[in-house]
N, C-alpha and C positions, 0 to 999 in steps of 0.2 A: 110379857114383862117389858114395859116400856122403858126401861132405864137401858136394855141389854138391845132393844132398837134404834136407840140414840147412838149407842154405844157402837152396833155396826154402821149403823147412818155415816159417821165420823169418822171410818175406819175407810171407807169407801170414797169418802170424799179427800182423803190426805194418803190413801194407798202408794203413790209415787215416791211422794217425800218422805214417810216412814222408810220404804225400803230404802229410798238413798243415805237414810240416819241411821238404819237400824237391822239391815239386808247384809250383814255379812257377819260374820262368827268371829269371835274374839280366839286367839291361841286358848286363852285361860278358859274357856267354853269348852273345847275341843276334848281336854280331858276327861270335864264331867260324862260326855256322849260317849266316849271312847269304855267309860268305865259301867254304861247304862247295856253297851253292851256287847261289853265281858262276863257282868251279869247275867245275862240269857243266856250265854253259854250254849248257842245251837248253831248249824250249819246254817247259814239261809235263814236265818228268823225272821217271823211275818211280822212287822212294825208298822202301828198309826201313831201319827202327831196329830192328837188334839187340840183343835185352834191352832194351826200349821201357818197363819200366815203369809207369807210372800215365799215360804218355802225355806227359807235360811237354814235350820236345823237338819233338814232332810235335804237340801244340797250334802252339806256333810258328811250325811248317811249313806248317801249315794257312792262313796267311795269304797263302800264294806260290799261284800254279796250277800244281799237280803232281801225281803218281797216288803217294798212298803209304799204307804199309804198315808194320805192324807186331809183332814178335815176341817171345814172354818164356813164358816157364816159370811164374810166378806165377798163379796164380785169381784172389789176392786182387790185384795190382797190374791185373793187366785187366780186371779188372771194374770199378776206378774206372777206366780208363782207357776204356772201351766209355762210362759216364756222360759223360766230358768230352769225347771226338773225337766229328767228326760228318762227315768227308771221308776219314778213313782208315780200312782194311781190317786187321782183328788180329786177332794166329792164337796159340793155344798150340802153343808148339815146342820146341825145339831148335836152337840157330843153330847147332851144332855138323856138324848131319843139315838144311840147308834143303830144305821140298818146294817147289822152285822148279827149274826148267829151267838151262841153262846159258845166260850171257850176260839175263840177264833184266832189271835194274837199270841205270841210270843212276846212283845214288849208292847210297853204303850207309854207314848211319852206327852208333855203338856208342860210346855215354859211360855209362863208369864202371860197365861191366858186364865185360868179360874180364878187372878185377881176382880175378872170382870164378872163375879155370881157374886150373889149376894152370900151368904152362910150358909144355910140351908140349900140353895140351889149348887152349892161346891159340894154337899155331900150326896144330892141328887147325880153329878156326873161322875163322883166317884163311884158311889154305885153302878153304873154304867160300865164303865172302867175296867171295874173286878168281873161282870158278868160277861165281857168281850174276850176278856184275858184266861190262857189257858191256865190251867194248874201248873202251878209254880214261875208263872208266868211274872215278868217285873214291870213295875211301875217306877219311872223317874216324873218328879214334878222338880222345877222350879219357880220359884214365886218373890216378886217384891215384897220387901218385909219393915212391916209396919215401924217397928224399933228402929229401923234405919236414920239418922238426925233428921238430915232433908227430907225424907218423905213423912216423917212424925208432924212433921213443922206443917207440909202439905194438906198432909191428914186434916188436922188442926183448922187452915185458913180455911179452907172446900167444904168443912164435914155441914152435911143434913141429917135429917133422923131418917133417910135410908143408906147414907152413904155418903162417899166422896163424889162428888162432879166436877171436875178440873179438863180443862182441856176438851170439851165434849161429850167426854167421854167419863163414865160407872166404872167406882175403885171399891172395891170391901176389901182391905187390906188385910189380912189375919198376921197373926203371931205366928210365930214357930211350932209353939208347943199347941195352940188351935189348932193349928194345918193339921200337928200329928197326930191330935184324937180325931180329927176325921178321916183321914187315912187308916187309922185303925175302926174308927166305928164303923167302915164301908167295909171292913173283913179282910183288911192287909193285917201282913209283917211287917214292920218297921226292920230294915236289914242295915241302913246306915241315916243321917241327915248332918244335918253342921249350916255355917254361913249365918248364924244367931247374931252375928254383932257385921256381915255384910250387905250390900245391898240389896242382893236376894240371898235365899235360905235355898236348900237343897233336901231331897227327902226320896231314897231307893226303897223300895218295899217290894214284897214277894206276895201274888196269890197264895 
């Protein structure tokens, strides 16, 4: 998929200054994680962040006792992120293709990284997703949401007929109500979502 090579290309070459824009957790973040998991509801839950980034999220996570883990296509995003974690396990991958067993996870999280698949290729990792995740295992996404004014308008200037190209870097923005029939078409529960009229939308679901 050459839109999702462009996509790390760009990601690899601005890895610094992202993290310096975008490398630290907001308070109002902090609750969503706190509550993804409350959800899992175990001693020690095994936890991957899909498309992890510079590690930002799983810094955070790092403060709970848990085994976790994490995944992203970037060199340059992981290698700040190998710098800042010092409890979690990161892999160059493909959350698309995970080398992980079946039922492996306890949670599995993904913020603001399946805006970069096309439609079809988001229900491809969701599938992934469910078949990594133990039974009754939770699923937190977060995603940039299309309805949002400024990003509509973005949508709008950028759009091709595969997508958004802005900034380097491949946007398929979905809807709320998109995101959630494919979280359900992949064989979740929908347990809560909301953020329909915020910048991102939010969406907990259960194996």
């Amino acid at each position: 998929m050459e839109e999702l090579k462009e996509t790390i290309s760009r990601y690899n070459r601005i890895s610094e200054e992202y993290h310096k824009k975008y490398g630290y957790l907001p308070e109002s973040e902090k609750n969503f994680l706190r509550r993804f998991f409350e959800l899992i509801d175990k001693k020690k839950p095994k936890i991957l962040d899909t498309g992890c980034g510079t590690g930002r999220d799983l810094s955070f996570l790092e403060n709970f006792e848990s085994e976790l883990y994490g995944i992203d296509l970037s060199d340059g995003m992981l290698n700040i992120a190998k710098k800042n974690l010092t409890k979690t396990s990161l892999i160059k991958g493909d959350y698309r293709h995970l080398p992980f067993k079946e039922n492996s996870f306890d949670g599995i999280l993904n913020i603001a990284s399946l805006v970069h698949l096309p439609h079809s290729e988001k229900l491809n990792a969701l599938a992934e997703f469910y078949r990594v995740l133990k039974p009754e295992g939770i699923l937190y996404i977060s995603i940039q949401n299309l309805l949002h004014p400024d990003r509509f308008v973005r949508a709008l200037k950028y759009a091709t007929p595969r997508g958004v190209f802005y900034d380097g870097r491949y946007w398929y923005f979905p809807t709320k109500y998109e995101m959630e029939s494919l979280v359900e078409k992949a064989g979740f529960d929908i347990l809560d979502s909301g953020g329909m009229r915020e910048d991102r939308f939010r969406i907990y679901a259960k194996k």
